[in-house]
HTML snippet that shows the backbone in 3Dmol.js (N, CA, C, O; Angstrom):
<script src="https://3Dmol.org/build/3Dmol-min.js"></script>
<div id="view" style="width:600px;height:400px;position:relative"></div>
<script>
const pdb = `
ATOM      1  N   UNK A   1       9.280  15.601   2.060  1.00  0.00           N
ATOM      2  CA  UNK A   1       9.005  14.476   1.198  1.00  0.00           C
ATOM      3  C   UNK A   1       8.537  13.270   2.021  1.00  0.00           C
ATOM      4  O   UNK A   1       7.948  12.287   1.571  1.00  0.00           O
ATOM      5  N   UNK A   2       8.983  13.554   3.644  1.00  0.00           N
ATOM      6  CA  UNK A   2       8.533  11.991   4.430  1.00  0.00           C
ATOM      7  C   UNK A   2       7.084  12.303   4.443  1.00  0.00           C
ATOM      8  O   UNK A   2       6.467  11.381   3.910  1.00  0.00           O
ATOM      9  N   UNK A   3       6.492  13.034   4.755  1.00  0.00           N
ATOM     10  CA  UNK A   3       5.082  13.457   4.852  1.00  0.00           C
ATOM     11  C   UNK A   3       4.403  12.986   3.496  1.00  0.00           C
ATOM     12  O   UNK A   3       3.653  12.015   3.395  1.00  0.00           O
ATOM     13  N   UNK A   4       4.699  13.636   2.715  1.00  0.00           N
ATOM     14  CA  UNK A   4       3.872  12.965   1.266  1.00  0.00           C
ATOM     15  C   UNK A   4       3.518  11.309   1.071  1.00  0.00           C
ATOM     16  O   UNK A   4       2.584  10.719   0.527  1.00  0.00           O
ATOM     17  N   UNK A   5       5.162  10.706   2.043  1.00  0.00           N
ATOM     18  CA  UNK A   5       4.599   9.431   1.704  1.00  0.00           C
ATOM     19  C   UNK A   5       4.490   8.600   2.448  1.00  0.00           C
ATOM     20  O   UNK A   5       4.581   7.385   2.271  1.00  0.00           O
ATOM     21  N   UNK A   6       4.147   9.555   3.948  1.00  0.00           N
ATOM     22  CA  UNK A   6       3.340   8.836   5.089  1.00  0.00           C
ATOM     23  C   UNK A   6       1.906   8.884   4.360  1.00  0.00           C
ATOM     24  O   UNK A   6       1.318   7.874   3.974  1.00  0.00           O
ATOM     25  N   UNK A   7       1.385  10.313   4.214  1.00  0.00           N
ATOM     26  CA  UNK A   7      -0.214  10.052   3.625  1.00  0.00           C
ATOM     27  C   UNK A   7      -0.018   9.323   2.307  1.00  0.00           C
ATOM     28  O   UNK A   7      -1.056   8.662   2.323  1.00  0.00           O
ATOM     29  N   UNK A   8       0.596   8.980   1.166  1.00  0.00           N
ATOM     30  CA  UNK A   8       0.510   8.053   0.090  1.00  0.00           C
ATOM     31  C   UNK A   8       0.262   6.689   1.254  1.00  0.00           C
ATOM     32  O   UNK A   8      -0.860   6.182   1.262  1.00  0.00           O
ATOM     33  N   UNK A   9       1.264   6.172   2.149  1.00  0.00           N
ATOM     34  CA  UNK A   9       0.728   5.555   2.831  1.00  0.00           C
ATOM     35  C   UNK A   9      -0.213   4.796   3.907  1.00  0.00           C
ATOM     36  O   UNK A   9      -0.369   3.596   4.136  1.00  0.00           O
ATOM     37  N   UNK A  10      -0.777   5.951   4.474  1.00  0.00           N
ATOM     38  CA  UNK A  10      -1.996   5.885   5.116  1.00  0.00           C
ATOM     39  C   UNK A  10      -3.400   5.658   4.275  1.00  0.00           C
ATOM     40  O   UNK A  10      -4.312   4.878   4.550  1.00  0.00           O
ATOM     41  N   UNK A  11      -3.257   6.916   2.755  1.00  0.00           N
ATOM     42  CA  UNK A  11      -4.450   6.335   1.677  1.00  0.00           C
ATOM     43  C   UNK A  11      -4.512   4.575   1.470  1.00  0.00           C
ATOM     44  O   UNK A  11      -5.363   3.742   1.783  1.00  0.00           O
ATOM     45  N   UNK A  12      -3.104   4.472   0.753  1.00  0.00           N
ATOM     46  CA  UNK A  12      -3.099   2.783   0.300  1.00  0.00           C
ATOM     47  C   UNK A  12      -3.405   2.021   1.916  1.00  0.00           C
ATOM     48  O   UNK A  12      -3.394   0.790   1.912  1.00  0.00           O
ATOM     49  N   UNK A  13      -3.556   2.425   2.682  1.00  0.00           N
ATOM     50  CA  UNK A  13      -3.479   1.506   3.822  1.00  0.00           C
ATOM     51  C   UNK A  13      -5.033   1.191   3.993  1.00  0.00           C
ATOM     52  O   UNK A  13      -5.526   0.094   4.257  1.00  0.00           O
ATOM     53  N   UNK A  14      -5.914   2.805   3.713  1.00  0.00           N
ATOM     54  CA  UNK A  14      -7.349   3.026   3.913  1.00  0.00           C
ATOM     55  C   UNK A  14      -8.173   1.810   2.465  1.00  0.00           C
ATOM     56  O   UNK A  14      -9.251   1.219   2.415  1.00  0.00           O
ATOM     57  N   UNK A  15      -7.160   1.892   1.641  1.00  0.00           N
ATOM     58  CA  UNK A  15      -7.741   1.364   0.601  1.00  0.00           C
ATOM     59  C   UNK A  15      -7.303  -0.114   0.409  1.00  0.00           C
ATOM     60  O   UNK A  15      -7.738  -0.580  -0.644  1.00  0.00           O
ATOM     61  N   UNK A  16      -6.874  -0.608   0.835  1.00  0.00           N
ATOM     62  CA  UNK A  16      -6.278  -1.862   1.435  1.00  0.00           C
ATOM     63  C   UNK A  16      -7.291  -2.539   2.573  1.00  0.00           C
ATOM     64  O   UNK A  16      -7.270  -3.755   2.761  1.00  0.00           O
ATOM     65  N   UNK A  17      -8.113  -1.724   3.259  1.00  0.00           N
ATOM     66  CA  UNK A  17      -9.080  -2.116   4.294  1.00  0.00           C
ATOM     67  C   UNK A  17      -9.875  -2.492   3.727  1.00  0.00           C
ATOM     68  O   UNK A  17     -10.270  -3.658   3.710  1.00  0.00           O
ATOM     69  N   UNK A  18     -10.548  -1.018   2.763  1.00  0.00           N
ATOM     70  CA  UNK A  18     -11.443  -1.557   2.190  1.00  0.00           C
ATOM     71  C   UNK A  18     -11.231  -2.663   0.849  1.00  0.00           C
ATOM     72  O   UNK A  18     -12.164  -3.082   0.164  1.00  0.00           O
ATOM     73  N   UNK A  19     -10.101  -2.938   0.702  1.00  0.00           N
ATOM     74  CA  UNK A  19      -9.879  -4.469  -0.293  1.00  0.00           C
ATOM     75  C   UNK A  19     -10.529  -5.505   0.421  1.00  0.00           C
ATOM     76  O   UNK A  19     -11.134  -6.433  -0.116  1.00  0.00           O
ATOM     77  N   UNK A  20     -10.415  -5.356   1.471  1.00  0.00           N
ATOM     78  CA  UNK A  20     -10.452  -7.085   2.292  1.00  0.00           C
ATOM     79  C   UNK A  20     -11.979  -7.291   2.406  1.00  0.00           C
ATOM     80  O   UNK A  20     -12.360  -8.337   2.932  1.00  0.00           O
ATOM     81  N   UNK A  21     -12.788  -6.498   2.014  1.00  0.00           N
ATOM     82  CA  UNK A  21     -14.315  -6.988   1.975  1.00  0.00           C
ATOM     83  C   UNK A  21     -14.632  -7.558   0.778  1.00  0.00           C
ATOM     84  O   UNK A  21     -14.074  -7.146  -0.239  1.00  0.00           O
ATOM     85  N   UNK A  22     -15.631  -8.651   0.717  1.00  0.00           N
ATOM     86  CA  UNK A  22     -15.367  -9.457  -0.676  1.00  0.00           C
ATOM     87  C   UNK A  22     -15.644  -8.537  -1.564  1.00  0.00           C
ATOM     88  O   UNK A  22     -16.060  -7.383  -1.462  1.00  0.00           O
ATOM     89  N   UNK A  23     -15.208  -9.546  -2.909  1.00  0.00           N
ATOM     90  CA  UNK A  23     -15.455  -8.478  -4.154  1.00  0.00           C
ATOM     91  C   UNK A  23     -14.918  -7.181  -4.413  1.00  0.00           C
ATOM     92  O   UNK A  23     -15.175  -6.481  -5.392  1.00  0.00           O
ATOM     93  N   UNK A  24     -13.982  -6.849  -3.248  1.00  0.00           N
ATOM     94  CA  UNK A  24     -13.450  -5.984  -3.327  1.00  0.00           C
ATOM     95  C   UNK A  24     -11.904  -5.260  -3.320  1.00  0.00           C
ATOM     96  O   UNK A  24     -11.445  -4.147  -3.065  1.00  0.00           O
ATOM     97  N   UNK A  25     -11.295  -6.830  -3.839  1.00  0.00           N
ATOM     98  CA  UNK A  25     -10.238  -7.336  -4.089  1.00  0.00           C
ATOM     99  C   UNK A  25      -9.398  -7.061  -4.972  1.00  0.00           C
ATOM    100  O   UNK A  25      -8.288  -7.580  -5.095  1.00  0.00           O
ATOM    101  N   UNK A  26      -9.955  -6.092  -5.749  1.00  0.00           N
ATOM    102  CA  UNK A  26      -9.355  -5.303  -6.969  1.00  0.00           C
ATOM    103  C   UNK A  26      -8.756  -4.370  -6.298  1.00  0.00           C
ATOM    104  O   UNK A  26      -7.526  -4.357  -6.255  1.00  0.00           O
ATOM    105  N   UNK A  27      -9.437  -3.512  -5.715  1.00  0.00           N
ATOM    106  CA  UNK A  27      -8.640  -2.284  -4.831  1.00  0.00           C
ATOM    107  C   UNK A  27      -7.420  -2.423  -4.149  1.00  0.00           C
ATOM    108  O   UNK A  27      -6.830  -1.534  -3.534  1.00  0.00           O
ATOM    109  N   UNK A  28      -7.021  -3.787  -4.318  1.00  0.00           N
ATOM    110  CA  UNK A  28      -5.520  -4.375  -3.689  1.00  0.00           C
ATOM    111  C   UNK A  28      -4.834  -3.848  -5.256  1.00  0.00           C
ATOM    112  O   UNK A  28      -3.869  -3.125  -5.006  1.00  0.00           O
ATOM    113  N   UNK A  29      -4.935  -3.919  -5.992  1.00  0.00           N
ATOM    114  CA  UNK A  29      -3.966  -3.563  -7.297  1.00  0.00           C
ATOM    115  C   UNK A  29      -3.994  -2.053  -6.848  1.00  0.00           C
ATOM    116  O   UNK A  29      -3.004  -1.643  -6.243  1.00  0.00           O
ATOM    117  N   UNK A  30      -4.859  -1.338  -7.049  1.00  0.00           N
ATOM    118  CA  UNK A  30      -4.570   0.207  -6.931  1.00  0.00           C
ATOM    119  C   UNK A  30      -3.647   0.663  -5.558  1.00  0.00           C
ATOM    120  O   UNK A  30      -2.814   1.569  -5.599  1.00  0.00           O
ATOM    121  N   UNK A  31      -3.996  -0.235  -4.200  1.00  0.00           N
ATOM    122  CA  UNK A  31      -3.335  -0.098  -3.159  1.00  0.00           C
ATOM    123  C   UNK A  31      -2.136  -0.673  -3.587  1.00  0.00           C
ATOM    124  O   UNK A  31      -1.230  -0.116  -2.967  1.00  0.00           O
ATOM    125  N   UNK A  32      -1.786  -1.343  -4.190  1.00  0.00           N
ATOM    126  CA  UNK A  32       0.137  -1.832  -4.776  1.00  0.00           C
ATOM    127  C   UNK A  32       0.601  -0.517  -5.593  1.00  0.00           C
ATOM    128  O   UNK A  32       1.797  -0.523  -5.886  1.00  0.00           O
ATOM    129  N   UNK A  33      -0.012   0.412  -5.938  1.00  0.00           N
ATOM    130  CA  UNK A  33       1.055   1.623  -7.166  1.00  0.00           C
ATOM    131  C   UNK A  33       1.029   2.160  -6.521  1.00  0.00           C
ATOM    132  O   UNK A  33       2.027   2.869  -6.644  1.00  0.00           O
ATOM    133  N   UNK A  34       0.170   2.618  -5.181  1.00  0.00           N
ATOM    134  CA  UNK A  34      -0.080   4.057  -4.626  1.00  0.00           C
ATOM    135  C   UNK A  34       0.956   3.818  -3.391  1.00  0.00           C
ATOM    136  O   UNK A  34       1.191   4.720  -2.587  1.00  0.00           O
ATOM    137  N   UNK A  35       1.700   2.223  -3.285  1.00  0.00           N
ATOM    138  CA  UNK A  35       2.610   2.050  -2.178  1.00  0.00           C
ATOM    139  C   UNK A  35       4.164   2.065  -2.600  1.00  0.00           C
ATOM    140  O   UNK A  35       5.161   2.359  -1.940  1.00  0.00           O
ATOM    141  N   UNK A  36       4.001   1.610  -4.047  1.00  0.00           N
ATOM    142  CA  UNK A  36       5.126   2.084  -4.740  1.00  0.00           C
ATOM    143  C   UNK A  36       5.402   3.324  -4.866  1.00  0.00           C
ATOM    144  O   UNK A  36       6.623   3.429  -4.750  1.00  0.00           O
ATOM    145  N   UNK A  37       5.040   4.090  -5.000  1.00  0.00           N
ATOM    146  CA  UNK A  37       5.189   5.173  -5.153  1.00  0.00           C
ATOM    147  C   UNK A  37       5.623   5.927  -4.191  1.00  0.00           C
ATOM    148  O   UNK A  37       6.437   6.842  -4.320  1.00  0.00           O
ATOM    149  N   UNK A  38       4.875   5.423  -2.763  1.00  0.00           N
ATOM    150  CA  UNK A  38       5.059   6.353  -1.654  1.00  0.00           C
ATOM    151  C   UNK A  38       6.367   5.289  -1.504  1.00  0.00           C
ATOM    152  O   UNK A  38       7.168   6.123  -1.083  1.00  0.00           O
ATOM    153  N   UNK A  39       6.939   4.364  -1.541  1.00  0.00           N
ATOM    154  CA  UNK A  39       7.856   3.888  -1.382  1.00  0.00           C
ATOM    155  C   UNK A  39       9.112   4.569  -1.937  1.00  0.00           C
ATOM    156  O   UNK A  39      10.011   5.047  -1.245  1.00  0.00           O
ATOM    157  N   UNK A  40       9.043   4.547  -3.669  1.00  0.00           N
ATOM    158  CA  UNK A  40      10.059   4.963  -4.251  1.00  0.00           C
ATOM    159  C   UNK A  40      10.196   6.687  -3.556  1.00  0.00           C
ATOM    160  O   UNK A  40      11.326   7.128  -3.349  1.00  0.00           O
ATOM    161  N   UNK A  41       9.145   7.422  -3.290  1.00  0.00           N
ATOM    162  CA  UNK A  41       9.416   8.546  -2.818  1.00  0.00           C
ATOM    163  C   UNK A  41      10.206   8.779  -1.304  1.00  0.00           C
ATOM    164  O   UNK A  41      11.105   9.575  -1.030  1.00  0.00           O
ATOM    165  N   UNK A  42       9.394   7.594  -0.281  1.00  0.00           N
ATOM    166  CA  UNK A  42       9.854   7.626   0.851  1.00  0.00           C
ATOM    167  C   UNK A  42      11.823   6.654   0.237  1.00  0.00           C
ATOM    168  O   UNK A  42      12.621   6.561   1.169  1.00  0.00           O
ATOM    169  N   UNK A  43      12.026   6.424  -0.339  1.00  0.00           N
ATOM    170  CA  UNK A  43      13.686   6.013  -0.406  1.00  0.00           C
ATOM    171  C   UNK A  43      14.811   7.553  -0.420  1.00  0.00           C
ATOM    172  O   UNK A  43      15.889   7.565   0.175  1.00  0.00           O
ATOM    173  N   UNK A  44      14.428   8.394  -0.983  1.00  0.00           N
ATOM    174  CA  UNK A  44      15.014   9.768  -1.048  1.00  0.00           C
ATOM    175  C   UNK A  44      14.958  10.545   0.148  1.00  0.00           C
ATOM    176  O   UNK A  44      15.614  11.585   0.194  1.00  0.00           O
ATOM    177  N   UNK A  45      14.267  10.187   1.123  1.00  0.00           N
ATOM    178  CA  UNK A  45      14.495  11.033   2.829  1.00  0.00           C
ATOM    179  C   UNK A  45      15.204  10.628   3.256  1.00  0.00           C
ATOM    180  O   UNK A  45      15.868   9.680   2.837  1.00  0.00           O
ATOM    181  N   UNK A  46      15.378  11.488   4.737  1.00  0.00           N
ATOM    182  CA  UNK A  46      16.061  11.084   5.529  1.00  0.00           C
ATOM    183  C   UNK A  46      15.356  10.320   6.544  1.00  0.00           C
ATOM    184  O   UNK A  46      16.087   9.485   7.077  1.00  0.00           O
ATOM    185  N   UNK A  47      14.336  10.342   6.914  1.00  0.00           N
ATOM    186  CA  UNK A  47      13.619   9.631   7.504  1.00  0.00           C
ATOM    187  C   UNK A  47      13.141   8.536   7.142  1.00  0.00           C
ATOM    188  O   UNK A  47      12.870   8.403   5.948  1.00  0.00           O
ATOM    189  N   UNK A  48      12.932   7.588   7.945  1.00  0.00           N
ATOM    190  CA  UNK A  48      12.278   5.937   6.879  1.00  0.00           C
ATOM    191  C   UNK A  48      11.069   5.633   7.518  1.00  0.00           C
ATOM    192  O   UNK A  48      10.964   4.432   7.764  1.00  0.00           O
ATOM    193  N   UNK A  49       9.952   6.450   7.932  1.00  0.00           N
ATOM    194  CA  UNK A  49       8.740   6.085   8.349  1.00  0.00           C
ATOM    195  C   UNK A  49       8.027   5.588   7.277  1.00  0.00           C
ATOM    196  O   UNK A  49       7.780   4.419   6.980  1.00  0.00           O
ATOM    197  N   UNK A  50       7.667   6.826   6.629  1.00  0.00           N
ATOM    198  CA  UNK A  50       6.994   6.636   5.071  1.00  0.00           C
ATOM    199  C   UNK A  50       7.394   5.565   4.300  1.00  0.00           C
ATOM    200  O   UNK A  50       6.306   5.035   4.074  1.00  0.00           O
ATOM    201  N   UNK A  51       8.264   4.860   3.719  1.00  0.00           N
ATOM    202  CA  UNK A  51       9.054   4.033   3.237  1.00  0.00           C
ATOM    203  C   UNK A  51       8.123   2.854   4.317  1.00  0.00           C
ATOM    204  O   UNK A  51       7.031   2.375   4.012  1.00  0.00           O
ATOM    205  N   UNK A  52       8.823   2.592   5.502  1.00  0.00           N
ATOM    206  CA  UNK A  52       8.067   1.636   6.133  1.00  0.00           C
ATOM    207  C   UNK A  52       6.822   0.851   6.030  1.00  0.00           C
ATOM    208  O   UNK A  52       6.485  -0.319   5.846  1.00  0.00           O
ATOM    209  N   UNK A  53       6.115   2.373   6.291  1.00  0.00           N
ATOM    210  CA  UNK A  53       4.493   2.481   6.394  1.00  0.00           C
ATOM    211  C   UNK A  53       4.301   1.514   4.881  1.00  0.00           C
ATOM    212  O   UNK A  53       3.755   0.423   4.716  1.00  0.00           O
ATOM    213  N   UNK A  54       4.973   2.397   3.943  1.00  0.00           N
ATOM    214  CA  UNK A  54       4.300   1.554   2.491  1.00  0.00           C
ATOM    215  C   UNK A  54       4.410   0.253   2.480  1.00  0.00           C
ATOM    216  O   UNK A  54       3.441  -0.485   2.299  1.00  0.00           O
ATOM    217  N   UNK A  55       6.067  -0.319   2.748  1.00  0.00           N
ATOM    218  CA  UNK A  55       6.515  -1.681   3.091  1.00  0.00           C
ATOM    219  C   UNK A  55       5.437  -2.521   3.258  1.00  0.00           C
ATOM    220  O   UNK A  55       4.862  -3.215   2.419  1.00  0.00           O
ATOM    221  N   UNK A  56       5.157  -2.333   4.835  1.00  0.00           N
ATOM    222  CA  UNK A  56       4.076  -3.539   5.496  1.00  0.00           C
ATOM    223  C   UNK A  56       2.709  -3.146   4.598  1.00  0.00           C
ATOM    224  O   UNK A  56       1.943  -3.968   4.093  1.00  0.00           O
ATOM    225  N   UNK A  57       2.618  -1.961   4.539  1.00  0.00           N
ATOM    226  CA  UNK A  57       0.937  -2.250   3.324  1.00  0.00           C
ATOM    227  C   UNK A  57       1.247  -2.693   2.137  1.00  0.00           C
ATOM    228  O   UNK A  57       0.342  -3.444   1.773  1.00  0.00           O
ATOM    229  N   UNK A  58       2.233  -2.592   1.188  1.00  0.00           N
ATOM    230  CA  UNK A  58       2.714  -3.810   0.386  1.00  0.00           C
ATOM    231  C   UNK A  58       2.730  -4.719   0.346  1.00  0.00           C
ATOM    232  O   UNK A  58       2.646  -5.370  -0.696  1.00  0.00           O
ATOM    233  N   UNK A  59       2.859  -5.218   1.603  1.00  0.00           N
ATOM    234  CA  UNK A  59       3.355  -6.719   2.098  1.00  0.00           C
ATOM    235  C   UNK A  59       1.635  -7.554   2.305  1.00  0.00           C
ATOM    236  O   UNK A  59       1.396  -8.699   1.924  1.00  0.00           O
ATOM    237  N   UNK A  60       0.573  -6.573   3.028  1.00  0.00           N
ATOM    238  CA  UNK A  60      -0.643  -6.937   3.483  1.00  0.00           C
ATOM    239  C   UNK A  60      -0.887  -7.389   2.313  1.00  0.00           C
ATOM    240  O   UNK A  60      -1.136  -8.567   2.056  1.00  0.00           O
ATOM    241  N   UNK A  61      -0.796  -5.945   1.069  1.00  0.00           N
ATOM    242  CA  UNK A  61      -1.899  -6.086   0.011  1.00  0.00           C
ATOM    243  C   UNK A  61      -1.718  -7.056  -0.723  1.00  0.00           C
ATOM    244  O   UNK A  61      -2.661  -7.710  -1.169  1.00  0.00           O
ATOM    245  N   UNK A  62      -0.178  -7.383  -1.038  1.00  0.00           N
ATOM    246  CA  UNK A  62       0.261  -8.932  -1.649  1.00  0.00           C
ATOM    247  C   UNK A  62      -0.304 -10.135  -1.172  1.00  0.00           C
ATOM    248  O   UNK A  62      -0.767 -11.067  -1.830  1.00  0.00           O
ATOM    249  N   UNK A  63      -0.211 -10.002   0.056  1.00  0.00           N
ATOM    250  CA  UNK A  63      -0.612 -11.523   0.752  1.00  0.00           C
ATOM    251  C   UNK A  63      -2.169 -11.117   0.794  1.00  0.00           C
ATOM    252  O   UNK A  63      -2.781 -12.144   1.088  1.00  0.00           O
ATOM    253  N   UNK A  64      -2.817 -10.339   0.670  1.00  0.00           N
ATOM    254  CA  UNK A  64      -4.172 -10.531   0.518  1.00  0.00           C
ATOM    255  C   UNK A  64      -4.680 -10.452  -0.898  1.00  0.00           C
ATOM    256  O   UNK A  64      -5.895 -10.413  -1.091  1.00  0.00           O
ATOM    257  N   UNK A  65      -3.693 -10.423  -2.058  1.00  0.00           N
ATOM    258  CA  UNK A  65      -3.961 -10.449  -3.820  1.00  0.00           C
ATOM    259  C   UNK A  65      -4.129 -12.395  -3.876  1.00  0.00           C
ATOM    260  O   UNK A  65      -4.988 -13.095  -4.413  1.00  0.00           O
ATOM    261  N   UNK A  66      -2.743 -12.807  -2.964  1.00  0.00           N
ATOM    262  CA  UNK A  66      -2.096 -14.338  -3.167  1.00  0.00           C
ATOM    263  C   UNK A  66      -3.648 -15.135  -2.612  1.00  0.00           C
ATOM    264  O   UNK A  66      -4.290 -15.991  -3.220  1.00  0.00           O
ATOM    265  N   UNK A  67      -3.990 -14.431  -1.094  1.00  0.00           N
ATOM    266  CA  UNK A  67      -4.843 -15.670  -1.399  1.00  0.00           C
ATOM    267  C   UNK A  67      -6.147 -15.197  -2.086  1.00  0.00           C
ATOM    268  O   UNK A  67      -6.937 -16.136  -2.183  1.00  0.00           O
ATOM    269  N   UNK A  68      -6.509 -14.310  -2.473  1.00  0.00           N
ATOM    270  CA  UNK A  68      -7.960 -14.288  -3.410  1.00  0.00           C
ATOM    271  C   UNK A  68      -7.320 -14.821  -4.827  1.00  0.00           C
ATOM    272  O   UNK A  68      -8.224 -14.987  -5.647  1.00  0.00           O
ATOM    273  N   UNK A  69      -6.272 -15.074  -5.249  1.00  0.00           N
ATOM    274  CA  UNK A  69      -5.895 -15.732  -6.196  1.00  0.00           C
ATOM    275  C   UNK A  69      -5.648 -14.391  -7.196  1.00  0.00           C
ATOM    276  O   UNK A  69      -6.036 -14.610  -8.343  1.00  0.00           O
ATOM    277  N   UNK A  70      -5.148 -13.214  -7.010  1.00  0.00           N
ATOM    278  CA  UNK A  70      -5.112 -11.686  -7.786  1.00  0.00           C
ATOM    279  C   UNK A  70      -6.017 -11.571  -8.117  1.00  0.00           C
ATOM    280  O   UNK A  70      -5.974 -10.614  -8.889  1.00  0.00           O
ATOM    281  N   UNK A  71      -7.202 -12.033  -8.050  1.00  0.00           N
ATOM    282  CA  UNK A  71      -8.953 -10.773  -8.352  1.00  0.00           C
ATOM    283  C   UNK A  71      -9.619 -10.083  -7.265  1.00  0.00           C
ATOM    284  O   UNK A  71      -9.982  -8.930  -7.029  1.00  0.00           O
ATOM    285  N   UNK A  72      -9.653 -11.571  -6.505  1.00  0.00           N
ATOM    286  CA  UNK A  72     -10.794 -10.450  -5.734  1.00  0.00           C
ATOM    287  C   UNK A  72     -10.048 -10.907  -4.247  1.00  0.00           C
ATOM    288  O   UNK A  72     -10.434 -10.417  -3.186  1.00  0.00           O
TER     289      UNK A  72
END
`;
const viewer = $3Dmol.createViewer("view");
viewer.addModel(pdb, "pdb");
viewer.setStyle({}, {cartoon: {color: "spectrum"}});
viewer.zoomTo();
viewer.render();
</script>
């Protein structure tokens, strides 16, 4: 299950990159469910990489929603 949500986390991380080019600031919403998810999944291991990984790309994709003002 840590594996599933290292790659849930590595996708949202890939898609989180590509948020930060203008106009392309929406893809921060889809990168927030796809980190929840690998989050709520990475909470049930024993390992806390996955969990992590989602954490700080959570954390990016928020602070990069806050300052485009949540659009772009």
């Amino acid at each position: 299950m840590n594996i599933i949500s290292v790659i849930l986390g590595v996708v949202s991380l890939i898609i989180t990159i590509i948020g930060l080019f203008p106009l392309l600031g929406w893809l921060n919403w889809i990168s927030l469910i796809i980190c929840i998810i690998g989050i709520v999944i990475g909470i049930f291991c024993e390992k806390k990489t996955g969990r992590d990984l989602n954490l700080v790309v959570l954390i990016i994709a928020i602070f990069c929603l806050l300052i485009g003002g949540g659009i772009f």
